[in-house]
C-alpha positions in Angstrom: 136.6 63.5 43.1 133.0 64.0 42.2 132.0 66.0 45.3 135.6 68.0 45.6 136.8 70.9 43.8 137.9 70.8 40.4 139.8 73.3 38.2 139.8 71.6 34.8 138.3 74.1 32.4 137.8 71.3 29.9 135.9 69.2 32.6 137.7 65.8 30.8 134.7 65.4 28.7 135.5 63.5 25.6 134.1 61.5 22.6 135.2 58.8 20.5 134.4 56.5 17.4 135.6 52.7 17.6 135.0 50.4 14.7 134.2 46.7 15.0 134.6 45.2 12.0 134.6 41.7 10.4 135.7 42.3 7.0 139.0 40.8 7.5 137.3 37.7 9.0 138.2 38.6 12.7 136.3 41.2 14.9 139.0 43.9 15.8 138.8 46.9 17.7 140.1 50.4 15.7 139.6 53.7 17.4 138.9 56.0 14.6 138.8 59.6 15.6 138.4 61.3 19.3 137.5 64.8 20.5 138.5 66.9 23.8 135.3 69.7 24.9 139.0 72.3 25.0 140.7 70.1 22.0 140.6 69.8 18.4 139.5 66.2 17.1 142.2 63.8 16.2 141.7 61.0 13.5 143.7 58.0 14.1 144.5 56.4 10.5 146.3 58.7 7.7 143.7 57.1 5.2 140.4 58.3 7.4 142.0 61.8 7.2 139.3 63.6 5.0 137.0 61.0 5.0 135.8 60.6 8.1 135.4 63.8 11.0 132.6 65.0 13.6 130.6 68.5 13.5 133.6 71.1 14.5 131.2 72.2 17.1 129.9 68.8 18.6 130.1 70.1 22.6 128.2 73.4 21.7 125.6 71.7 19.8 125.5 67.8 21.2 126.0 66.6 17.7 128.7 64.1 17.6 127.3 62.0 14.9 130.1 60.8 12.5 130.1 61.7 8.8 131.9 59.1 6.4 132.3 60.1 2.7 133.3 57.9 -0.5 132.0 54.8 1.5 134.2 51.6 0.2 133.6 47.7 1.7 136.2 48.3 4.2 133.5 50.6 6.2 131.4 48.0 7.2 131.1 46.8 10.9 129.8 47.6 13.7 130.5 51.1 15.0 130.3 52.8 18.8 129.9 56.8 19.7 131.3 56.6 23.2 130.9 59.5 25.6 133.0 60.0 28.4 132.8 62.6 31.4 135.3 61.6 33.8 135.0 64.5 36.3 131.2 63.5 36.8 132.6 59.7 36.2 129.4 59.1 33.5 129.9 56.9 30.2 127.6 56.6 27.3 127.6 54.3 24.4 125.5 54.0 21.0 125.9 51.8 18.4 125.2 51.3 15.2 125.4 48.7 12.4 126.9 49.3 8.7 126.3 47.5 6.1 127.5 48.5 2.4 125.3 47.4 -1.3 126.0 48.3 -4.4 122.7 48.1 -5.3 120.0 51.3 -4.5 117.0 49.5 -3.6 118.6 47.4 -1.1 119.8 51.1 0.9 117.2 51.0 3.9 117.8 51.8 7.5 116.3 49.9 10.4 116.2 48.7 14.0 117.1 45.2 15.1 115.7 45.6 18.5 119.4 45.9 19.6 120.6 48.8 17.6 119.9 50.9 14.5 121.1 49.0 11.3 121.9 51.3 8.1 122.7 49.7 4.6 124.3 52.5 2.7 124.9 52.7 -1.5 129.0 52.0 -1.9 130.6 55.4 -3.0 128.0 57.2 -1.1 128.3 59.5 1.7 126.8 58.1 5.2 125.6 59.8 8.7 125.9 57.9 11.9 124.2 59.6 14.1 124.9 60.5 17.9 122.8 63.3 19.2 123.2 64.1 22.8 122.7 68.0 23.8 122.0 67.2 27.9 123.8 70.0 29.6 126.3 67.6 30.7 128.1 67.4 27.1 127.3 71.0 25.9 127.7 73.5 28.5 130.4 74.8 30.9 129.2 75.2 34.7 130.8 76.4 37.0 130.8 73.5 39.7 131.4 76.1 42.5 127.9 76.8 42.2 126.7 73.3 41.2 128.2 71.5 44.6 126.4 71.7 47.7 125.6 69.5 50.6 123.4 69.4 53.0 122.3 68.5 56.8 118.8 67.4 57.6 117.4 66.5 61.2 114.2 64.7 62.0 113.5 64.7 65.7 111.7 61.1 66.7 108.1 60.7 65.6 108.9 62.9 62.4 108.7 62.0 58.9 111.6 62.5 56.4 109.9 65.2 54.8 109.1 67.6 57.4 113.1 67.0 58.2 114.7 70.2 59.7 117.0 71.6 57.4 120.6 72.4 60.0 123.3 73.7 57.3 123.8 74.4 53.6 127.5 74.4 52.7 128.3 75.2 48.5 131.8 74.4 46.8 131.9 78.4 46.5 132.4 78.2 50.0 129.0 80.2 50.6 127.5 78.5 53.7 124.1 79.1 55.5 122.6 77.7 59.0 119.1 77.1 60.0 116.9 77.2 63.5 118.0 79.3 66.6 121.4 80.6 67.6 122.3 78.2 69.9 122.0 75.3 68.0 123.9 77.1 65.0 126.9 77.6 67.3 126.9 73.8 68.3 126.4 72.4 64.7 128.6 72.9 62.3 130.9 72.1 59.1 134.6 72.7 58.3 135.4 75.6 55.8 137.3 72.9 53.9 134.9 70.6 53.5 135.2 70.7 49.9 139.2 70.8 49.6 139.1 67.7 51.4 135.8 66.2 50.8 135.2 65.6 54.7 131.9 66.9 55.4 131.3 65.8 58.5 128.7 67.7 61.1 130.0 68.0 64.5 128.0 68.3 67.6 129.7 70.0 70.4 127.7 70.0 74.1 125.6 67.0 73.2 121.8 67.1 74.8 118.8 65.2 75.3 117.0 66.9 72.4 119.3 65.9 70.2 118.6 62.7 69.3 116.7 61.8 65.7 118.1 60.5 62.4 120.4 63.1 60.7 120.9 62.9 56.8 123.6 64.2 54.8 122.9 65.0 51.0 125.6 65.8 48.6 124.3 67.1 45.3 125.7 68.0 42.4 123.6 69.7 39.8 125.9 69.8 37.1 126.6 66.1 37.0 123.0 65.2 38.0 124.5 63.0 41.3 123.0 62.9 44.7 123.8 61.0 47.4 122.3 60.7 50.8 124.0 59.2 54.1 121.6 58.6 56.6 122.9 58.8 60.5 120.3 57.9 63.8 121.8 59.2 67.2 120.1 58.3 70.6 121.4 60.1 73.7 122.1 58.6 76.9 123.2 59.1 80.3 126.8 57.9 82.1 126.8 54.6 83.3 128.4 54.6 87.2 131.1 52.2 87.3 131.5 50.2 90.9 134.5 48.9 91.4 135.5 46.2 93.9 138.7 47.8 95.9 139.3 44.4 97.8 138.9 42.3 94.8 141.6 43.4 92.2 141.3 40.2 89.8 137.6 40.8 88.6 136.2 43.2 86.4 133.1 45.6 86.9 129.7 43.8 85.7 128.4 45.1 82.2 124.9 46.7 82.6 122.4 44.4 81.0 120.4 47.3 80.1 123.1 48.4 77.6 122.0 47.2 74.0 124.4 46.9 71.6 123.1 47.6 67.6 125.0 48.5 64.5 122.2 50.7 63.4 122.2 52.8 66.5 125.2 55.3 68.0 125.4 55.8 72.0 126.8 59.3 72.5 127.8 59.4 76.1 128.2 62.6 77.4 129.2 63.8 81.2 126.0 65.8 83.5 126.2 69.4 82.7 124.4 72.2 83.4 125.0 74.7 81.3 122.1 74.9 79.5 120.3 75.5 83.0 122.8 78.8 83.7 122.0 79.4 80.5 118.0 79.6 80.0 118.5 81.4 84.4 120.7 84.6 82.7 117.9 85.0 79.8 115.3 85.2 82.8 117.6 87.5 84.8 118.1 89.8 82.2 114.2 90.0 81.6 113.2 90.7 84.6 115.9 93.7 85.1 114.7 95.2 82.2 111.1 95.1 83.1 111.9 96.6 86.6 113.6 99.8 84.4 110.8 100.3 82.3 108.8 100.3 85.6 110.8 102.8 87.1 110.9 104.9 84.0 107.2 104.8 83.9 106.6 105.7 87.6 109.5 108.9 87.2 107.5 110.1 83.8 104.0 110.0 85.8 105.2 111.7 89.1 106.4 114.6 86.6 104.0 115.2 85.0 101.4 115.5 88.1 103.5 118.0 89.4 103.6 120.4 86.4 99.6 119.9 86.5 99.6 121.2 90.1 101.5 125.1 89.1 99.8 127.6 87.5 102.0 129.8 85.2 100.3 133.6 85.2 103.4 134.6 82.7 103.5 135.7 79.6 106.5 135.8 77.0 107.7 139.1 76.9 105.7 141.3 79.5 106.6 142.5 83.0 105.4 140.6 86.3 102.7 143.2 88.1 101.5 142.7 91.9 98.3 144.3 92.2 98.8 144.5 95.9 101.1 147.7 95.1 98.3 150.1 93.6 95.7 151.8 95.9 92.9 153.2 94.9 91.8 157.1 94.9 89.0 157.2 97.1 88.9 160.7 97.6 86.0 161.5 95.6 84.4 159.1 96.9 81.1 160.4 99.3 78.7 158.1 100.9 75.3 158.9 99.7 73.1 160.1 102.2 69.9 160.0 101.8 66.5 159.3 103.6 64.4 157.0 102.2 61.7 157.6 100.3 59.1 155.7 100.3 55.9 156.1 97.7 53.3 154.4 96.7 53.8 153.4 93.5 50.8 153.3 90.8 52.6 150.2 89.0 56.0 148.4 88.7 57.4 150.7 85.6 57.3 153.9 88.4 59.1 151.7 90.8 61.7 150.8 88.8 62.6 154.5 87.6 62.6 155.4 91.4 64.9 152.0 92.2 67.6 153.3 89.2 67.6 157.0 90.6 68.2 156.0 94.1 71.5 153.9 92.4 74.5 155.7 92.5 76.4 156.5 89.7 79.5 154.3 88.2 82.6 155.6 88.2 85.6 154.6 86.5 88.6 153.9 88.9 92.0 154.1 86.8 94.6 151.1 88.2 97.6 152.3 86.5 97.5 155.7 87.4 100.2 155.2 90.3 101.8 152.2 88.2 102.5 154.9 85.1 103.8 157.6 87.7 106.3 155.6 89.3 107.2 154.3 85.4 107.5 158.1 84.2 109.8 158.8 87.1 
């Protein structure tokens, strides 16, 4: 019940006082007064009503010591503060010796090596105390989100604390896997592992790589438990079974190489290949999409090559013009004719002014003479 579900909102934790006393000559057990965590306290005998009683809040503040007031002879004995937590199935006992003087200085308290021993003043008010404020016996969890268990794997060769954690499963039914995909999808938990406390791990396709010791924890925080189950699985491959057709009366020989061990679980599983079709369609699928990205690459370049081969002599908003549609006036145009003179020049500054005057003169040749005549028209 400790690692399943549990909707008690007063978890079952409880306290009691018992009383051992030899006053009457005999040792006799009397309970005298218990308390529910959800509960009022109940005393037992109509005489201890009033006299005797526990701190009204003992489960908020882990103070369950019992108070005793007008102390008579009768009180003396041996007396137990028993604590009980049956949903976390703990118990915890103290005890503690009364003795009652009527003188003052015998009134001392001490320790037997057994248990505490008070001598208490008759007529006197006494405190035995139990103090215990673990979070066990004062607060209220939630054991949703105090239950978990756990898978662990360690391949061969790997110590238990470098374990590959596989699943995480809480009470609250949150649940978390670990490593790649494909071995999430083969390991798993039922949803109701806590509703009926099966929390096996099942292994569907069973492979080589499998094998290791697997460990199952189940902790519970709230109750301080753990326990750890500890699981080694070896893998092998089918043993071929001959069988003798003529021979009906004798059974197929056992293959010495089989070793039997209680420590040790033989999975045998039939030849599959899967997992090869498997890892071949990741490869596939690579190698298409690099031959796309190829192509993609090649289009883009052969693009933009081309665009770098055209010239674009347009303009946003202006007219195309051919050139090859204006002529020039060349009417005033007259070839110079002229003899050439030739002079001997006293230095190069005379020879240059007679080089510019032979030039002719520049004259300015208007393009879009025609262009803006056949526009007007």
């Amino acid at each position: 019940m400790v690692w399943t579900q549990d909707r008690l909102n007063d978890r079952q934790r409880v306290v009691h006082w018992d009383l051992y006393s030899n006053y009457y000559g005999d040792y006799k057990s009397e309970r005298l007064c218990d308390m529910y965590s959800a509960g009022e306290q109940r005393v037992y005998s109509s005489y201890n009503k009033g006299r005797i009683f526990m701190p009204e809040n003992a489960f908020t503040d882990g103070n369950f010591s019992l108070v005793i007031l007008d102390l008579a002879e009768s009180d003396k004995g041996i007396y137990s503060c028993n604590l009980h937590h049956h949903y976390c199935h703990l118990y915890k006992t103290v005890k503690i010796q009364l003795d009652v003087t009527k003188k003052a200085k015998a009134v001392k308290n001490y320790w037997d090596g057994e248990k505490e021993v008070l001598v208490a003043l008759r007529g006197s008010t006494v405190v035995l105390s139990c103090v215990n404020r673990d979070h066990i016996w004062t607060e209220r969890h939630s054991e949703e989100e105090q239950q978990v268990v756990h898978w662990d794997r360690q391949p061969p060769g790997v110590p238990h604390d470098r374990a590959d954690r596989l699943i995480d499963l809480y009470a609250s039914g949150e649940g978390r896997s670990y490593g790649p995909l494909f071995i999430q999808q083969r390991m798993n938990i039922t949803e109701t592992a806590f509703a009926l406390g099966d929390f096996s791990l099942k292994i569907s396709a069973l492979e080589n790589a499998d094998e290791g010791t697997y460990s199952c924890h189940l902790h519970h925080h709230y109750c301080g438990l753990h326990e750890r189950r500890i699981f080694r699985v070896s893998v092998s491959e089918p043993v071929k079974k001959v069988v003798n057709l003529t021979n009906h009366n004798t059974a197929p020989a056992l293959d010495p190489n089989i070793i039997k061990s209680h420590n040790v679980i033989n999975v045998i599983i039939p030849e599959s290949r899967a997992h090869f079709i498997q890892q071949l369609g990741y490869i596939l699928a690579t190698l298409f999409l690099f031959i796309i990205l190829l192509i993609i690459v090649v289009f883009i370049t052969r693009k933009r090559r081309r665009r770098g081969y055209e010239y674009n002599v347009k303009k946003h908003g202006e007219k195309d013009v051919n050139l090859k549609e204006f002529t020039a006036d060349t009417t005033d145009l007259t070839r110079y004719k002229g003899e050439d003179i030739r002079l001997d020049y006293k230095n190069n500054i005379l020879k240059e002014k007679a080089e510019q005057a032979r030039t002719l003169p520049a004259k300015n040749i208007d393009l879009d003479k025609d262009f803006r005549k056949e526009y007007c028209k």
